[in-house]
BAVO-265965 format. One record per atom (N, C-alpha, C): residue in one letter; x, y, z. Coordinates in steps of 0.05 Angstrom, whole numbers, plus 5000, padded with zeros to 4 digits. Layout:
<atoms>
AXYZ ...
</atoms>
This chain:
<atoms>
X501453945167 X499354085181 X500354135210 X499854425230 X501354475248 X499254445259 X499354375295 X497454375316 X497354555327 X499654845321 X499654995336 X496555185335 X496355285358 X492855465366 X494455875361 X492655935357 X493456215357 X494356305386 X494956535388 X497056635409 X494356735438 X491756785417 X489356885437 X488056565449 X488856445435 X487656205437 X488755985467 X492056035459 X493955925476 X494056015510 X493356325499 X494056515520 X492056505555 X488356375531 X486356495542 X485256215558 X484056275570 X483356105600 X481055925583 X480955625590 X479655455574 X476355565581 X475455575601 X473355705605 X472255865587 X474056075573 X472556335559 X472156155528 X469956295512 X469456325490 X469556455473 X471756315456 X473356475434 X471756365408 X469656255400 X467556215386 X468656355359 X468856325335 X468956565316 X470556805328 X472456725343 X475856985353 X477256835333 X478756665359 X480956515353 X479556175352 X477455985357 X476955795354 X474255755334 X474355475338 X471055435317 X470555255316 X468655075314 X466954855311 X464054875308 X462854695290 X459654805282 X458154815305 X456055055302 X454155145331 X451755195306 X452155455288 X448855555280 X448655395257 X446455475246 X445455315218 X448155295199 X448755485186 X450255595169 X452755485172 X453855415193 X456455195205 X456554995195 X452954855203 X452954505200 X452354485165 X452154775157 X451454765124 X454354775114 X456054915118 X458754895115 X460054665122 X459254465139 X460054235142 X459054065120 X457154015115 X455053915098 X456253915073 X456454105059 X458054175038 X460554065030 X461954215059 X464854055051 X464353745045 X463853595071 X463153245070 X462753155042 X460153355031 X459253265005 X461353424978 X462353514978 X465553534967 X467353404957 X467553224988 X469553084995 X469152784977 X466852744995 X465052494987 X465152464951 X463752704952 X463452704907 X466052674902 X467552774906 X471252764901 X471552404896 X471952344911 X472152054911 X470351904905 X468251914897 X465951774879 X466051774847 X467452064844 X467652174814 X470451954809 X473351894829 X475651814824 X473751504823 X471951404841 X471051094836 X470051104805 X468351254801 X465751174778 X467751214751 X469651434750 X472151434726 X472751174728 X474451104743 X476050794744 X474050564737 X471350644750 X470650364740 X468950374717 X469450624692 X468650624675 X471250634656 X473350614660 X476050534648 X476250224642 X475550164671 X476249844682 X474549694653 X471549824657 X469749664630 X471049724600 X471349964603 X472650044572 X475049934567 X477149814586 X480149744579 X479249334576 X477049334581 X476749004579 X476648854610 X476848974631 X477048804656 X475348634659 X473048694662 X471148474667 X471148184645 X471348274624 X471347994603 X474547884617 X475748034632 X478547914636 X478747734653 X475847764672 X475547594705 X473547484699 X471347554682 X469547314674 X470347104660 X471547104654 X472946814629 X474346664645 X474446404642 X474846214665 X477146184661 X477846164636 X481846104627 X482046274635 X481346544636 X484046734640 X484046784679 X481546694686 X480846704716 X483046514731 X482946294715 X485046064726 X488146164727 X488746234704 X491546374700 X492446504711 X490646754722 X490746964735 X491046914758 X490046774768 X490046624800 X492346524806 X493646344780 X496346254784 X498846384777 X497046614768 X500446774760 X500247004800 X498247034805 X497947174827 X498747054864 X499846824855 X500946714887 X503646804894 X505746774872 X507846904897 X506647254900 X505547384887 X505547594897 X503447624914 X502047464925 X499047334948 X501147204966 X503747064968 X505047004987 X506547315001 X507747434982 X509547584988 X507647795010 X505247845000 X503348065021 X502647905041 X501647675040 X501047535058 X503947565082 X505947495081 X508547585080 X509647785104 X508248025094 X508848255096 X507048225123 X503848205116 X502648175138 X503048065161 X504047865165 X503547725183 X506847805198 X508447935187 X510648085210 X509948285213 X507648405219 X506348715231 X506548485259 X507248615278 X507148575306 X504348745330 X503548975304 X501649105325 X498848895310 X496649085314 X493549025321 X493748905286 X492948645285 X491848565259 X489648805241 X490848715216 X488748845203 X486548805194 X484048885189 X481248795191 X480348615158 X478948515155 X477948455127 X477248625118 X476348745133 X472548945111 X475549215103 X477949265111 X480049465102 X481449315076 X482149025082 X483848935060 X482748925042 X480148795040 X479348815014 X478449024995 X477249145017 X476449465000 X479949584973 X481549554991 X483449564985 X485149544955 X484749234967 X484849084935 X483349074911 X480949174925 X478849244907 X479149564889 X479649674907 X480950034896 X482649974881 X484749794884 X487649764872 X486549674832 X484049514835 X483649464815 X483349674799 X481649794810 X479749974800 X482150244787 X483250324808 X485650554806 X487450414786 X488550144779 X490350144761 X489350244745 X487250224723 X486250344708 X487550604686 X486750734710 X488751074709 X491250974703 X493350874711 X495150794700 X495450624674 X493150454665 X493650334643 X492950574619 X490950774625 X490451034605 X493551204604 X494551344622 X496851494629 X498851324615 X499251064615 X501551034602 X501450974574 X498750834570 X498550844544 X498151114516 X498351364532 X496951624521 X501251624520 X502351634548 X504951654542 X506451534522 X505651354524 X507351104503 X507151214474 X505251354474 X503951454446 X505851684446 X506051754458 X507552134459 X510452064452 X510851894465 X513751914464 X515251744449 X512751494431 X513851434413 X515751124423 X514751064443 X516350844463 X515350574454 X517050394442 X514950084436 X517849954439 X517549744432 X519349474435 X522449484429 X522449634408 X524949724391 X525849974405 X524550124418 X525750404430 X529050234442 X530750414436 X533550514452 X533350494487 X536150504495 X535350394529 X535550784534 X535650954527 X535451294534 X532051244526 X531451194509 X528051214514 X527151044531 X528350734536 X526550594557 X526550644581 X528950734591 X529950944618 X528351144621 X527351304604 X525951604600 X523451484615 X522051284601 X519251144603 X519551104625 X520550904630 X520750674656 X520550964688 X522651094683 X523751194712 X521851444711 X520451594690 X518951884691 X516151784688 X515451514679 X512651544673 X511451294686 X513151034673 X511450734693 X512150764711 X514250854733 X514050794759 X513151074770 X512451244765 X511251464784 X507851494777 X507851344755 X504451384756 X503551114759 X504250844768 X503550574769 X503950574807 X505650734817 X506250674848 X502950914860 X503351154841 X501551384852 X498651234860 X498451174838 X495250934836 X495050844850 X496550644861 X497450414879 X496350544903 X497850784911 X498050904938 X495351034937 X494351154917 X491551304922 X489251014925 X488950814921 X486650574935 X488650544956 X490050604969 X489950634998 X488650905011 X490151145004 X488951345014 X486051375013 X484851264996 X480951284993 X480551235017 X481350915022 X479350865048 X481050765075 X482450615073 X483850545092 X485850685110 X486650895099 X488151155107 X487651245124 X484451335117 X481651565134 X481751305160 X481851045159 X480150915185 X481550935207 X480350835229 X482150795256 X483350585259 X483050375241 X484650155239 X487050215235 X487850435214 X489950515207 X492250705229 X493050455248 X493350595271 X496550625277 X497950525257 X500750475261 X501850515237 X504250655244 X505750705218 X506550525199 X506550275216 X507049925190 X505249845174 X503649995189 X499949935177 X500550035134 X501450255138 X502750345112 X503550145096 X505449945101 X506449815094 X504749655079 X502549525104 X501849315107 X498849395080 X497749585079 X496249715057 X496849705037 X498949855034 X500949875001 X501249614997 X502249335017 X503149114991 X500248984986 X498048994995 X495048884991 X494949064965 X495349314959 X494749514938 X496349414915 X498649324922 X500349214898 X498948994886 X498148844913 X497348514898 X494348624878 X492948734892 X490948824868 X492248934846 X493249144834 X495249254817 X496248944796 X496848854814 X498648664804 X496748414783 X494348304792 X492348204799 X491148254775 X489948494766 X488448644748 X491148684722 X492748714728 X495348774710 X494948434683 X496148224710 X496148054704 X493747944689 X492448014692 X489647884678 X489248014647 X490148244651 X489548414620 X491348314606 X493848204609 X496048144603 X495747824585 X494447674608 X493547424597 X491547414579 X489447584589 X487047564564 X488247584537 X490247884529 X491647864506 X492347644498 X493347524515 X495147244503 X493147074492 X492046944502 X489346734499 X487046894486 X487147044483 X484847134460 X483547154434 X482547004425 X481946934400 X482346534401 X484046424422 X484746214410 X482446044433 X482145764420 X480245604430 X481745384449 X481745524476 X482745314494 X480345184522 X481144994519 X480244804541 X481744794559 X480744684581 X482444714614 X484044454610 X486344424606 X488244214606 X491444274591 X492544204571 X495044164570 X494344494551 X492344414537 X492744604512 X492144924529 X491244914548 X491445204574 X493545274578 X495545054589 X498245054596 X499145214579 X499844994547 X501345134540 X500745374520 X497345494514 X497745774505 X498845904528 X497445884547 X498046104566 X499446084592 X500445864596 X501945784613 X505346094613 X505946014585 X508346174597 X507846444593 X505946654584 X506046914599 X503446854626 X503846674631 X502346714669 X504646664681 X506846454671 X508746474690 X510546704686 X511046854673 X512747124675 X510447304690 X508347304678 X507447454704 X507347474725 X507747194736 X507847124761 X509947204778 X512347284759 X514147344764 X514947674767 X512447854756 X511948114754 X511348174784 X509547894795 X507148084816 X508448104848 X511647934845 X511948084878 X513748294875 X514048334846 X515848714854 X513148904861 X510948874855 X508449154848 X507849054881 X507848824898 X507548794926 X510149034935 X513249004931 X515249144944 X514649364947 X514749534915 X514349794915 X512449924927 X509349854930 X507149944947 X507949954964 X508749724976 X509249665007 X511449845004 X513249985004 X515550245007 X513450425003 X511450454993 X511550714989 X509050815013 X507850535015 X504650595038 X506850555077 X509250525075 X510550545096 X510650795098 X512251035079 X511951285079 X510251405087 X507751315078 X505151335082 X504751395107 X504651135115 X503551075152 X506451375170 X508151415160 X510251565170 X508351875165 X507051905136 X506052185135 X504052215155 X502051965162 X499752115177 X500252165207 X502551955219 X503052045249 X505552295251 X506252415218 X508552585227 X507152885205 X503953015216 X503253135195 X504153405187 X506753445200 X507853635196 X509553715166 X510553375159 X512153365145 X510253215115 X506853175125 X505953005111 X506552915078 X507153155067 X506853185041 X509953095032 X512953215049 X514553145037 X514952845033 X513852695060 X513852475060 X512852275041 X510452345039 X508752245013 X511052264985 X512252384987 X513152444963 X515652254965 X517152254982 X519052104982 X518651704989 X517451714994 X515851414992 X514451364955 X513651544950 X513951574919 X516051574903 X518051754916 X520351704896 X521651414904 X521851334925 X524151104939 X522150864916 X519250794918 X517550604898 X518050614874 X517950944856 X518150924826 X520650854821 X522950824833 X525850874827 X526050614821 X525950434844 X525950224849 X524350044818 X521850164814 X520749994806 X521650114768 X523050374768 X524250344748 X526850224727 X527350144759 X530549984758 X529849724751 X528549654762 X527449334753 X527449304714 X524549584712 X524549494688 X526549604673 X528649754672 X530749854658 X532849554656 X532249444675 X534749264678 X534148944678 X531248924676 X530548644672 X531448444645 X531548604628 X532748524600 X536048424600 X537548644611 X540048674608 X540748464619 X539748454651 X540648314675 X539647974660 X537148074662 X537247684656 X538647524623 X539347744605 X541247624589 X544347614596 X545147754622 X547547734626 X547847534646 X545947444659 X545447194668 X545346984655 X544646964630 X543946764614 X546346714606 X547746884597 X550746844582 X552946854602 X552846824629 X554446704647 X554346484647 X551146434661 X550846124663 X549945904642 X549346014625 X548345864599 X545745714603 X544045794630 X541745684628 X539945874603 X536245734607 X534945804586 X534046044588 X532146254575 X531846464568 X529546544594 X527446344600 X526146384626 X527446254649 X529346144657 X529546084679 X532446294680 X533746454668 X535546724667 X533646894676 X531146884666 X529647104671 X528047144706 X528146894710 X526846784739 X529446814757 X532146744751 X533146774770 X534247184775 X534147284749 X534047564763 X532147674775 X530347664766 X527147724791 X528447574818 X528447364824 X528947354848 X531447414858 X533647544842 X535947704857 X534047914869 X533348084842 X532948414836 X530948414866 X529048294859 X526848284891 X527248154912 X529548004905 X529947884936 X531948104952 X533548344940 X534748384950 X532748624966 X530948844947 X530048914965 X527348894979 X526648664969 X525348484999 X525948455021 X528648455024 X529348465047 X529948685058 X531248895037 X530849175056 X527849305069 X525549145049 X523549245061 X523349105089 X523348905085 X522848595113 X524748755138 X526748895125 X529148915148 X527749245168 X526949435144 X524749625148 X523549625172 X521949405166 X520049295180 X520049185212 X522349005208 X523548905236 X524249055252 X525049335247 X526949555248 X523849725270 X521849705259 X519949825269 X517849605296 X518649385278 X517049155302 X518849185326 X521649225324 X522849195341 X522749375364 X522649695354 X522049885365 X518749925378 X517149775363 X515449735375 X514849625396 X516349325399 X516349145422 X518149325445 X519649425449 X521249605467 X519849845482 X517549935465 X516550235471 X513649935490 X513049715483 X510849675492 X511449545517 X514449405522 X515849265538 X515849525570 X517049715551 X517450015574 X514150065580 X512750135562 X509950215580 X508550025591 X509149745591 X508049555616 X510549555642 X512849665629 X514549595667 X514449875674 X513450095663 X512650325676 X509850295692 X507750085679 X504349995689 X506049875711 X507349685710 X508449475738 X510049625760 X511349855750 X512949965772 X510750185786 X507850295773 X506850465784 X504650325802 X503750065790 X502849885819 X504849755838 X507349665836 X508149655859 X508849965873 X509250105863 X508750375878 X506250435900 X504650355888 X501750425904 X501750155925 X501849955917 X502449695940 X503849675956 X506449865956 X508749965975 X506650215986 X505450355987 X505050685998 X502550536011 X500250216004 X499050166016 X499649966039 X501249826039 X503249746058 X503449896079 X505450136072 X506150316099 X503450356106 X500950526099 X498750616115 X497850256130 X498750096118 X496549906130 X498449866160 X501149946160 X503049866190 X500750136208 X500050336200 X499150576215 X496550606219 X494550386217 X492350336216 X491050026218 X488849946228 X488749726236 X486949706205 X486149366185 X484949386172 X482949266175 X480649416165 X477949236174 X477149016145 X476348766154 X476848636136 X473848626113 X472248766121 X469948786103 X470748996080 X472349196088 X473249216053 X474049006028 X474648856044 X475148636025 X473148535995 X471248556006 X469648435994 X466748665978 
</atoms>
């Protein structure tokens, strides 16, 4: 979006009124009705995207997935490193903390919006004929054209709803710092549908027999939930880059989309391969091959995001370092120019006070 004003606009003395020429802002009825409209547009737009999702959310099983206390427990424990990893993220933002009443809305959208992604891929999966046995040319097809560009999109739209629009949203890290809160929900809700499957139908109590139905798909999940933190967080950095650069807004958006889906299609293209070629180096077991590639695959670019990041704190601390010794050099400026008048003038000391 350009800031540029028309040429009558630029040209003409702020004084005059170019009303319906070259400018505009609501004055008669019919303005504030045109405002009115749009608002309520806007508003239905994103009410219709809430009330879908959270009529998916009931229809795909969520709620029986967070009401049930096994799967509540599980869920909770498959959800900490990816609740560390945002936590993480947050707390190396160097500018203005971010508010509650933003994060959670957040994570709350993230729920809601996966949704759309769990319909989209499952309508895909169907199309293309993609299940367990598919070939690595069909899992590649899946993975890189369909789970990671419609699982990151989601992700990034429960940011754009609400936290985008605020003034909180005041820094381009802020992006960042949105998208990995959006992951951990994503991740969160993922994890939970995932577990319910598992434990469903069978009769468990909170103790060993918890553990072990569902112990080991909570701990692979657990292991799912700080890539869906990475990729957000890449892609809501883009983000925070589209709204202070709105010239370029859209390419940007897009490329913070692609840098997330790529990423997050590489993972799954290569999680299989990698952790059995791990396995058959080292001869450990089938989940701890599988735990130590997740923490290659994400550690490595964890740190390009972390490094991202620093990259921007750093530049930040420099631009804030310069506009306080520019504040300090323009009061000793004035304390020097009041100096000389005070040699050329006697001071009376009731200004003082």
């Amino acid at each position: 979006m350009s800031n540029r004003r028309d040429p009558i606009a630029e040209a003409a003395d702020d004084e005059v009124d170019l009303y319906g020429i070259a400018t505009w802002e609501p004055r008669s009825l019919l303005d504030r009705i045109a405002v009115a409209i749009y608002r309520a547009i806007v508003f239905g737009a994103r009410g219709v995207v809430l009330l879908v999702g959270l009529a998916l959310f009931v229809g795909i099983g969520g709620f029986s997935a967070l009401t049930d206390p096994r799967v509540g427990l599980l869920t909770a424990l498959s959800a900490v490193p990816a609740l560390g990893l945002a936590g993480y993220v947050y707390f190396t933002d160097v500018t203005d903390g971010e508010p509650v009443e933003l994060l959670v809305p957040t994570f709350l959208l993230a729920i809601l919006t996966a949704t759309f992604a769990a319909v989209v891929n499952t309508v895909a999966q169907s199309a293309l004929g993609f299940g367990a046995s598919s070939g690595l040319v069909l899992s590649t097809i899946f993975f890189f054209f369909v789970v990671g560009p419609v699982e990151e999109t989601v992700k990034l739209l429960a940011v754009r709803l609400y936290a985008y629009r605020h003034d909180h949203f005041d820094t381009v890290v802020d992006g960042a710092v949105y998208g990995a809160v959006a992951g951990l929900g994503f991740a969160f809700i993922e994890n939970a549908l995932y577990i319910t499957r598992q434990v469903d139908g069978q009769a468990l109590r909170f103790g060993l027999e918890l553990i072990g139905a569902g112990g080991g798909i909570a701990a692979i999940r657990a292991l799912a939930g700080p890539g869906h933190v990475i990729y957000s967080a890449v892609a809501g950095y883009y983000l925070g880059l589209a709204k202070f650069n709105p010239e370029y807004r859209g390419p940007l958006v897009i490329k913070g989309l692609i840098l997330a889906a790529a990423i997050h299609g590489l993972y799954n293209s290569t999680v299989g391969i990698g952790s059995g070629a791990l396995q058959s180096i080292t001869g450990l077991g089938t989940l701890s091959s599988f735990l130590g590639f997740v923490v290659i695959f994400d550690g490595l670019f964890a740190l390009l995001l972390l490094n991202k990041i620093r990259r921007y704190n750093g530049a930040f601390r420099s631009a804030s370092s310069g506009i306080a010794a520019g504040e300090d050099a323009l009061d000793e400026q004035i304390d020097d120019s009041w100096r000389e008048d005070a040699h050329d003038e006697p001071i009376d000391e009731r200004y003082f006070w």
